[in-house]
C-alpha positions in Angstrom: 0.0 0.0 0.0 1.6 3.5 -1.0 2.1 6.0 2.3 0.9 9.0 1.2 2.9 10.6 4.1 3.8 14.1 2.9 7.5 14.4 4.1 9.9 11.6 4.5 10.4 9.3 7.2 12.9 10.9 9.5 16.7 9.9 9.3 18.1 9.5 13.2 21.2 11.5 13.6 23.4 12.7 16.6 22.5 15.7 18.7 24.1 19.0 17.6 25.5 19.5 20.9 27.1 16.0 20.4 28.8 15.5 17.3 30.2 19.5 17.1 32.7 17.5 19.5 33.2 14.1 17.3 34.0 13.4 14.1 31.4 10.3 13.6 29.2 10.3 11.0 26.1 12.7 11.7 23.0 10.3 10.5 22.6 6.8 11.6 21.1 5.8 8.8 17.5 4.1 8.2 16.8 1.0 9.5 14.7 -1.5 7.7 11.6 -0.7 8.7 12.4 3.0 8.5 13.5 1.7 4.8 10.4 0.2 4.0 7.7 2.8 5.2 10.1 5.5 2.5 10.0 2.9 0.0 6.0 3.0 0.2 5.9 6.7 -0.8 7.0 6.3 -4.4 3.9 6.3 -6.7 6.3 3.9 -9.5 5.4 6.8 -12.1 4.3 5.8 -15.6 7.4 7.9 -17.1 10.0 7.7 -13.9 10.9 11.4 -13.8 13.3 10.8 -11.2 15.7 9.2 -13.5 16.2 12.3 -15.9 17.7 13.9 -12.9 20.5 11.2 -12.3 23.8 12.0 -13.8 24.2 8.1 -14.1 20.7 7.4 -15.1 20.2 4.8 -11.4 16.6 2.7 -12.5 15.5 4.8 -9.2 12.1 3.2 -9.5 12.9 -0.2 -10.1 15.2 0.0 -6.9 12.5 1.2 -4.8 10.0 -1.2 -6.0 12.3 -3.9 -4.8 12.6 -2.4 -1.7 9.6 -2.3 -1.1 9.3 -6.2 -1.3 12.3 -6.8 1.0 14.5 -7.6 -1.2 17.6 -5.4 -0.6 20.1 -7.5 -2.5 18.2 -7.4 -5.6 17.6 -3.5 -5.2 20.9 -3.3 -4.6 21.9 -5.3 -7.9 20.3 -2.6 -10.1 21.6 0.1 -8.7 24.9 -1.0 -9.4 24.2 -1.3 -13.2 24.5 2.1 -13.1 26.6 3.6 -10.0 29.8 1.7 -8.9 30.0 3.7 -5.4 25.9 3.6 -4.2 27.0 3.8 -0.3 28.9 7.1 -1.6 26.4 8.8 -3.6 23.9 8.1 -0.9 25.6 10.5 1.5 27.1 13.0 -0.1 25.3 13.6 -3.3 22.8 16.3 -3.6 19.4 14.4 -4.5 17.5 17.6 -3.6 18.9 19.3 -6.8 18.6 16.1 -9.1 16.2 13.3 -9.1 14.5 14.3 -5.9 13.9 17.6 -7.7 11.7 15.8 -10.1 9.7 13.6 -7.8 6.0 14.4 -8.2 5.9 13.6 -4.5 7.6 16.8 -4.4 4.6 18.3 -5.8 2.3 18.4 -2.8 4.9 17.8 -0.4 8.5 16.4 0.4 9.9 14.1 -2.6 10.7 10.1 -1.6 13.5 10.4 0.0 15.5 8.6 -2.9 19.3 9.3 -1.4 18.4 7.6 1.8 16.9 4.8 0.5 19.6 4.1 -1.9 22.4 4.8 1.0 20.0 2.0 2.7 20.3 -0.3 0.5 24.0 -0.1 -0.3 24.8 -0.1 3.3 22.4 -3.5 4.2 24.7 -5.2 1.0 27.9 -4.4 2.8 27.1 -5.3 6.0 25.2 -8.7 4.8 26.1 -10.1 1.0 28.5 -12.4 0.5 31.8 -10.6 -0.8 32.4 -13.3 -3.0 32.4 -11.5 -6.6 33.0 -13.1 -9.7 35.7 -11.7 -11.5 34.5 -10.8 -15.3 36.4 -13.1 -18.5 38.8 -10.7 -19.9 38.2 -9.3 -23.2 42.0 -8.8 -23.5 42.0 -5.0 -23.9 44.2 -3.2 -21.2 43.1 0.5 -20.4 45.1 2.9 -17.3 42.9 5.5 -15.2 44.6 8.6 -13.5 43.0 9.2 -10.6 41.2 7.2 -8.2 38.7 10.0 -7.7 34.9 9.5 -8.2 35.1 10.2 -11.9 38.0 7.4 -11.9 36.9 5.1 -10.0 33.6 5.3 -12.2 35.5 4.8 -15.3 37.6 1.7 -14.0 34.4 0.2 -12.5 32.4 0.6 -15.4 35.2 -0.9 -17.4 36.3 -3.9 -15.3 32.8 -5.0 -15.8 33.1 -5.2 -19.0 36.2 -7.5 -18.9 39.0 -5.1 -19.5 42.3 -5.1 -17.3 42.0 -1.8 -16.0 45.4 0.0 -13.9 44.3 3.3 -11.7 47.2 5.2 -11.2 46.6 7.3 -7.3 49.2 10.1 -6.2 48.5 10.0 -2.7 49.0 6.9 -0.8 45.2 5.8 -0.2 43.2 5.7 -3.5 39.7 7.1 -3.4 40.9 10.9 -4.3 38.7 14.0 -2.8 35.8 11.0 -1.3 39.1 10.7 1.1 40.9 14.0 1.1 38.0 16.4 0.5 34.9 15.2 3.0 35.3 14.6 6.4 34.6 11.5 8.3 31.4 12.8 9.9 29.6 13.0 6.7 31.0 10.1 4.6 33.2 7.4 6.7 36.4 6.2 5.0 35.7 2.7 6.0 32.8 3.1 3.3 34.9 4.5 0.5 37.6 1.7 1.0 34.8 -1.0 1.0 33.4 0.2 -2.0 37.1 0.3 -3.0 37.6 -3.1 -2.0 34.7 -4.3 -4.2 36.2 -2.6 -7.4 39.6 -4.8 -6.6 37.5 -7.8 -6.6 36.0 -7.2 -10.0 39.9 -7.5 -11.2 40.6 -3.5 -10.9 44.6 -3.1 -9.3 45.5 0.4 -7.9 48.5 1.7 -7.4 49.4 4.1 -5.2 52.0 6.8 -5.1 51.9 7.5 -8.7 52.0 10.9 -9.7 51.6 10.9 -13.8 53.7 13.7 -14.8 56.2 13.0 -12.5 56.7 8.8 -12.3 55.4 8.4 -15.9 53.5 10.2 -18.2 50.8 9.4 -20.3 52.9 8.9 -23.1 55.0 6.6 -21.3 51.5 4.8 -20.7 50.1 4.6 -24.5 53.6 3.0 -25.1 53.6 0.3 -21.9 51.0 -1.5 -24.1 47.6 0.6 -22.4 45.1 1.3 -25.7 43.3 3.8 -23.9 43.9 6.7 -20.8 41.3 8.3 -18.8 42.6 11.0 -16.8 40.7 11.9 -13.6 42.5 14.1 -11.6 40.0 16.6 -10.3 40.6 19.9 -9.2 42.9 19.8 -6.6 44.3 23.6 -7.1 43.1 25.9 -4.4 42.4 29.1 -5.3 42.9 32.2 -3.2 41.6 35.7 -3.1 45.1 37.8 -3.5 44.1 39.8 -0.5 46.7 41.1 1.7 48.2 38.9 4.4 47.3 35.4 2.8 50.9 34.3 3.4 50.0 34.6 6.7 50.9 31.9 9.3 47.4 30.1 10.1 45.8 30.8 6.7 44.7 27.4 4.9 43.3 26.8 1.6 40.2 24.7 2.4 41.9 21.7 0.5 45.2 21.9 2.7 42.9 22.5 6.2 40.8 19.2 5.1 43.6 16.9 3.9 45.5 17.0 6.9 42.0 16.2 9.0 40.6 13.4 6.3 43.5 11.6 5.3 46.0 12.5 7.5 43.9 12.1 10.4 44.7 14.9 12.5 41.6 15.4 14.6 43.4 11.6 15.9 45.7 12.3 18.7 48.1 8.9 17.7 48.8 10.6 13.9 51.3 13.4 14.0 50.0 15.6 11.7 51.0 19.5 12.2 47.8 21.6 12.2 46.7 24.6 14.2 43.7 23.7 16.4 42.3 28.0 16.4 40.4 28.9 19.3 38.3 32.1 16.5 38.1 30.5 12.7 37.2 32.8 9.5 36.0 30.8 6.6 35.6 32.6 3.5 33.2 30.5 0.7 29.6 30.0 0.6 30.1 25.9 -1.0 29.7 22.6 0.7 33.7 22.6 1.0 33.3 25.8 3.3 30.9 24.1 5.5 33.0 21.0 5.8 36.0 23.3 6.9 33.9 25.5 9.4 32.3 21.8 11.0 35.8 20.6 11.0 37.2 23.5 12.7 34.2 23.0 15.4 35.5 19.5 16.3 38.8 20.7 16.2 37.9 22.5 19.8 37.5 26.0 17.7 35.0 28.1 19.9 34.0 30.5 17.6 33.6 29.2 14.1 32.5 32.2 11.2 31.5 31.5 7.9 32.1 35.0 5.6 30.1 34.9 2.7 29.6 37.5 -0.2 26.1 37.1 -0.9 23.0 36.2 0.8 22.4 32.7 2.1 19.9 32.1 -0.4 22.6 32.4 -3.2 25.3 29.6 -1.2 25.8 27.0 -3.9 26.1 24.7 -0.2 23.4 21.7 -0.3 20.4 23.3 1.8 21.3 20.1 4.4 25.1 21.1 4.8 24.0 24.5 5.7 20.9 23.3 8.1 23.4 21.0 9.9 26.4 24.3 10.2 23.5 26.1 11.8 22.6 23.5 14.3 26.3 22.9 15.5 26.8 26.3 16.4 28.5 27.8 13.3 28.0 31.9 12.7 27.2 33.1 9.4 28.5 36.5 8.1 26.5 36.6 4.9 27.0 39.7 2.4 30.4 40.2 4.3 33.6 40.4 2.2 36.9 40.0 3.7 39.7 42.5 2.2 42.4 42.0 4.4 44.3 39.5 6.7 45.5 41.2 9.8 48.5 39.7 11.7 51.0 40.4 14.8 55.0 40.7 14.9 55.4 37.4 14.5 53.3 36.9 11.5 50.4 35.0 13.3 47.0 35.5 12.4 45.1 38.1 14.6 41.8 38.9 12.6 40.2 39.1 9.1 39.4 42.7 7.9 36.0 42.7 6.2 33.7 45.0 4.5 29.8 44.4 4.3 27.8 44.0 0.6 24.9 44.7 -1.1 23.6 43.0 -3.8 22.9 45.0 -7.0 22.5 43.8 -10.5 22.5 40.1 -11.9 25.8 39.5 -13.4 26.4 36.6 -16.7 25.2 33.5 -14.8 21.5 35.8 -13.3 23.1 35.9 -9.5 22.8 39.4 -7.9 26.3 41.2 -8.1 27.7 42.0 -4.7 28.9 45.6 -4.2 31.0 47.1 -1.0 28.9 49.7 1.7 31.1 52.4 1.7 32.8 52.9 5.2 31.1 49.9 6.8 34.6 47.8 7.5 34.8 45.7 10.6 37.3 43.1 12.2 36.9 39.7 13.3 39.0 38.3 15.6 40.6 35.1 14.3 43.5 33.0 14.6 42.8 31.2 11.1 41.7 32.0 8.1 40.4 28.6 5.6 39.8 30.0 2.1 37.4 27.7 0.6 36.1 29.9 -2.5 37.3 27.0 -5.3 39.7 25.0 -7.2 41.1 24.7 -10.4 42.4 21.5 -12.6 46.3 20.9 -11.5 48.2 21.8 -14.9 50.5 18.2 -14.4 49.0 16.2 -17.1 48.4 18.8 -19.6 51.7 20.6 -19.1 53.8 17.1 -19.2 51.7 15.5 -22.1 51.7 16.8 -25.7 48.5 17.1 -27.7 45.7 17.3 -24.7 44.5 21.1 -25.0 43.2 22.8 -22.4 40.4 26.2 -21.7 41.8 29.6 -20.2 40.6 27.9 -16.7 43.0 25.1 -17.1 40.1 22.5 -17.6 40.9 20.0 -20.1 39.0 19.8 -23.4 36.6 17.1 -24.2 33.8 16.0 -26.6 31.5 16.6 -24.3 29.5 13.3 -25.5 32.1 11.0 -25.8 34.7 12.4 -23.2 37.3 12.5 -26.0 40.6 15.0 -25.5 42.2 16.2 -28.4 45.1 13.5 -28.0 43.7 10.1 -29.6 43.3 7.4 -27.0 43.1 10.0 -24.0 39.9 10.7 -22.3 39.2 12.9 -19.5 36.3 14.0 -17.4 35.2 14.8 -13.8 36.4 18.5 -12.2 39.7 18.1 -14.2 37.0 18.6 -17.3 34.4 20.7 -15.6 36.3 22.6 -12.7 35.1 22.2 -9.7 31.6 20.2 -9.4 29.7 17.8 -7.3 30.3 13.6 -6.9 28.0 12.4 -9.1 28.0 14.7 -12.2 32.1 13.0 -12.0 30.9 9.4 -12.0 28.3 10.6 -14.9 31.6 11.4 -16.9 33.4 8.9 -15.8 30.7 6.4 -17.1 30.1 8.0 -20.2 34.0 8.2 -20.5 34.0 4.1 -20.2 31.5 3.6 -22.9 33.4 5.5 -25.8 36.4 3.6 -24.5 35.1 0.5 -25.3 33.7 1.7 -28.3 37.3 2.9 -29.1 38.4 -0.3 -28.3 35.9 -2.4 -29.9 36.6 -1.5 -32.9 
């Protein structure tokens, strides 16, 4: 029988006052009965709406309807004919903005609650299946990724599947890119990334780590060690900064420095010796879901004044409504239409307090958001001991720079056929936020898959 409930069933999740202090993950997840009273809601449209909002095109019904009879593994089975990191997704990508956005639940109400079922679902497979996976019959094609990023990962899934021996090639020393640098622990555990990891291995992918292409090899050096085909997917791992005075300051970050050390070099642990600053006042300039991260971070660093500055008004942050919710509840402060102009330091060139200046919003600018303007003569200082500059990234120039014939935009993002993932050097693909710039999870995987089909019909020729 449907449950025409209007809003979801609630997710359980720790109390603010609780995990500002913790770095475990926030929401506990459904249980199954939790599972199957969401399930319930979806009407099983005629024309599945839902799906046209997936990156990866997940059967989103078809899942459901088997959750709805109980039978997880099965559910769990069709998802993966589409995503190779469901438990991933589940968590950190925003459904509210794609295929919940076209629920016609959503109509009347609250849409099915489509990233917490499939989170569900992927979760009940690892903690029940049987990891015994059969490895696919090669099809004796031999293809290298670079990057073992979502959009990577995607691409090597997607092609181990399909029989080919498939080498991703990881510069840090733990593959799973920004799903390992880039979001903390409290929102998506690394025990789930390596699992999902883990299950890629068993499908015949091997990983090796400590390979930085451009340096070790190139891609040249690839095509001629006998691999047909090269996806690069090295995201965008190149902060970018403001060029305000006093960023060389000692306790500024770039968001991506501040979160590394925490998420893979575990230094909210007190056994890992990994330098950071633990501020007692933190400034975080960006309005993005990388922002929040670093301002919840800094919270259960012991930080007792957590600020995020932001440009325009909150209903302009490009954060997921959720991230932002969740910030608000822990205690962080938000400095909206605030613009900081200056870092401010002492004689020892510590960080004392970010200089800022307040905005108003004028006139839409290229992309139809308001433009922010300064109020003359309405400066004011907060008192900080860090500064996190989280306002983007940009593609890092190694592969382009170190590989003849891949072309790049004025941004640094590599060029593709935006169909077929194709660079402008034959046999090299590319996609993710080394394509794009910056961008969310899933819209990676999306080119990573895509990526994986013209590289088999490359290959298949």
């Amino acid at each position: 029988m449907t449950n025409m409930c209007p809003t979801k069933t609630p997710m359980p999740e720790q109390d603010p006052n609780v995990r500002n202090k913790n770095f475990a993950e926030v929401a506990s997840g459904y249980t199954v009965e939790m599972a199957l009273d969401e399930a319930a809601r979806c009407l099983n449209c005629k024309n599945h709406p839902c799906m046209s909002g997936c990156p990866v095109n997940v059967p989103i019904p078809r899942f459901i309807e088997q959750v709805v009879k109980g039978d997880f593994e099965e559910a769990y089975k069709i998802i993966t004919t589409a995503s190779s990191l469901p438990a991933v997704c589940g968590r950190v990508c925003p459904q509210e903005a794609q295929c919940e956005s076209k629920c016609v639940r959503g109509i009347k109400g609250e849409s099915v609650g489509i990233g917490r079922l499939e989170r569900f679902v992927a979760d009940y497979h690892l903690q029940h299946a049987d990891e015994n996976i059969e490895k696919p019959v090669s099809n004796g094609h031999k293809a290298a990724v670079i990057g073992s990023g979502p959009a990577g990962l995607t691409c090597a899934g997607t092609l181990a599947k399909k029989g080919y021996a498939v080498t991703v090639f990881e510069a840090f020393h733990t593959a799973g890119g920004v799903l390992m640098y880039g979001i903390p622990e409290f929102r998506l555990p690394k025990a789930i990334v390596q699992k999902e990891i883990s299950t890629l291995k068993k499908l015949g992918v091997d990983i090796k780590t400590n390979m930085v292409i451009g340096k070790v090899l190139s891609v040249d050096e690839l095509l001629d060690d006998g691999f047909e085909a090269v996806f690069v997917g090295t995201g965008a791992g190149l902060p970018n900064f403001m060029g305000i005075e006093g960023e060389g300051l000692i306790g500024v970050y770039s968001a991506n420095e501040f979160l590394t050390r925490i998420n893979l070099m575990k230094a909210y642990k007190e056994e890992y010796d990994t330098p950071i600053i633990r501020p007692k006042n933190v400034a975080v300039v960006g309005g993005g879901n990388v922002a929040m991260d670093a301002a919840r971070s800094a919270l259960r660093l012991g930080a007792e004044n957590v600020y995020i500055v932001y440009r325009r008004s909150e209903e302009e942050m490009p954060a997921r409504n959720e991230e932002i919710h969740h910030a608000k509840e822990e205690g962080v402060i938000f400095k909206i239409l605030s613009n900081p102009i200056k870092v401010i330091g002492d004689d020892e060139g510590k960080v004392t307090g970010l200089e800022c200046v307040e905005m108003v919003l004028g006139e839409p600018d290229a992309g139809g958001r308001r433009r922010p303007a300064a109020k003359e003569g309405s400066n004011f200082v907060l008192n900080t001991d860090a500064v996190i500059i989280a306002i983007g990234n940009s593609p890092n120039p190694l592969i382009r720079t170190t590989t003849k014939g891949i072309e790049a935009n004025a941004k640094g993002c590599i060029i593709v056929d935006e169909e077929t993932m194709k660079t402008t050097k034959e046999g090299v693909y590319a996609g993710g936020d080394a394509v794009t710039g910056a961008a969310t999870v899933i819209k990676a995987m999306g080119a990573g898959r895509n990526a994986a089909k013209s590289i088999d019909e490359y290959l298949s020729k």
